[in-house]
C-alpha positions in Angstrom: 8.4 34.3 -29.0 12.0 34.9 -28.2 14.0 32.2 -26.7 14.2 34.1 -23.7 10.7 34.3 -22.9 10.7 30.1 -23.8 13.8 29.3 -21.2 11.6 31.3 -18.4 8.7 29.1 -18.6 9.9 26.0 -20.0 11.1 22.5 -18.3 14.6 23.5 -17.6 13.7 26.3 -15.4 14.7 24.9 -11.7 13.9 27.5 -9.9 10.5 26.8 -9.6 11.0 25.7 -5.4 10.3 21.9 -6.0 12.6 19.5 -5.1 13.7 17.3 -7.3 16.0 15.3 -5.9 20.0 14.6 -5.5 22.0 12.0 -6.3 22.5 11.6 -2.4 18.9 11.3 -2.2 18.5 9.0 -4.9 21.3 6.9 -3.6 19.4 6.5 -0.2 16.2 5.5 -1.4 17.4 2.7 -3.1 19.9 1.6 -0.3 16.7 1.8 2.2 14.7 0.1 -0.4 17.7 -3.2 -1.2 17.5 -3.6 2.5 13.7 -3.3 2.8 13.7 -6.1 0.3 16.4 -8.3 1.6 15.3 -8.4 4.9 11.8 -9.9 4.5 13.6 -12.4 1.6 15.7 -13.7 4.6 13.0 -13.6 6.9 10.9 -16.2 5.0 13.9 -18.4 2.7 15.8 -18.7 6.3 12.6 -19.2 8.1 13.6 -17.2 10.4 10.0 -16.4 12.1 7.9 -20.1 12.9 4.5 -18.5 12.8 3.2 -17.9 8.9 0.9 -15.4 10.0 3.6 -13.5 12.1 5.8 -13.7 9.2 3.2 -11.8 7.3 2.6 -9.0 9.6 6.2 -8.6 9.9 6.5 -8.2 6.1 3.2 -6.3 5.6 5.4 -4.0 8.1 8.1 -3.6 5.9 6.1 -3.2 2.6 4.6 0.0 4.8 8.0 1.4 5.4 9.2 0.8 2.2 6.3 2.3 0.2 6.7 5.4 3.3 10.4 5.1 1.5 9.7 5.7 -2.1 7.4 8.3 -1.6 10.0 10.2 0.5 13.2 9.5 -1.8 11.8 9.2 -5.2 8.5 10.8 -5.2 9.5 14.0 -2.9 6.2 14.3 -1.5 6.3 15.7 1.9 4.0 18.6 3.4 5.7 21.1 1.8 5.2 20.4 -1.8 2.6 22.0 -3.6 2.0 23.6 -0.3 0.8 20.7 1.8 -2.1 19.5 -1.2 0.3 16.3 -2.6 -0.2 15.3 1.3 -3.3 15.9 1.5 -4.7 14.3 -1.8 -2.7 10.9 -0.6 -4.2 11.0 2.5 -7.6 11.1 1.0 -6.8 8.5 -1.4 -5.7 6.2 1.7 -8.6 6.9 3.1 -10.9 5.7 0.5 -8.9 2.7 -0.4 -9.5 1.7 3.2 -13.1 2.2 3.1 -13.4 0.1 -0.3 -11.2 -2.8 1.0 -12.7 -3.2 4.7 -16.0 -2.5 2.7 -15.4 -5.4 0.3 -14.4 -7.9 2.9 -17.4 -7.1 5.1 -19.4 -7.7 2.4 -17.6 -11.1 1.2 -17.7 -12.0 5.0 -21.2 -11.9 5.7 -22.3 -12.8 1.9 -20.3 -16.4 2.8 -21.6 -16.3 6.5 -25.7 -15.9 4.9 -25.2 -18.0 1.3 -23.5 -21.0 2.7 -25.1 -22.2 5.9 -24.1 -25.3 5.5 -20.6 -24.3 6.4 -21.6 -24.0 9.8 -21.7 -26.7 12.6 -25.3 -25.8 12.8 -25.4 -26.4 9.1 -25.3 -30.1 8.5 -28.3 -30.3 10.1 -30.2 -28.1 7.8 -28.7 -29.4 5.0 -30.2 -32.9 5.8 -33.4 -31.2 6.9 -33.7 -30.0 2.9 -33.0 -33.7 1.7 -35.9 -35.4 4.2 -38.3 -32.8 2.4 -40.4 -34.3 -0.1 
């Protein structure tokens, strides 16, 4: 093969329509990213928010934004790469991580609700119910 036919189809062709990023680009993501970090950092070493679980929505937030972030400025994936299937096959892969996690809690939440009825206010009742038995 010549090395003319080897530049056309080899890695250093960039004219293949993808976009692969600019230093501007590069230099965003990570700015958004610093501050993505920094902020929640504050937010719970200043105690800034009282309520724990507030605090943890609020950061859950910003883990959302920042992973939105990284795919955007470092992955390039947007609906016009790979005409619209990179999009697609996160959106399915969202999709099914949802379904196994609410799955698995459902599951853990009713397995602890049935197994352990003495948990329950109900329960200690039961539970010295099984001790009277002979």
């Amino acid at each position: 093969m010549s090395a003319h036919h080897d530049h056309e189809h080899g890695h250093g062709a960039h004219g293949d329509g993808h976009d692969h990023g600019s230093l501007k680009s590069y230099a965003i993501g990570f700015i958004l990213s610093v501050i993505l970090t920094a902020i929640p950092f504050w937010l719970v070493m200043g105690n800034v928010i009282k309520d724990s679980s507030t605090t943890a929505f609020v950061i859950l937030g910003f883990a959302v934004v920042q992973i939105v972030v990284h795919m955007i400025y470092f992955l390039h994936m947007n609906s016009r790469s790979e005409g619209g299937w990179t999009l697609l096959a996160l959106i399915f892969t969202i999709v099914l991580v949802a379904i196994v996690l609410i799955g698995s809690i459902w599951v853990m939440y009713h397995l602890n609700h049935n197994m352990m009825p003495s948990m329950g206010p109900a329960g200690s009742s039961s539970v010295q119910q099984m001790h009277d038995m002979p």
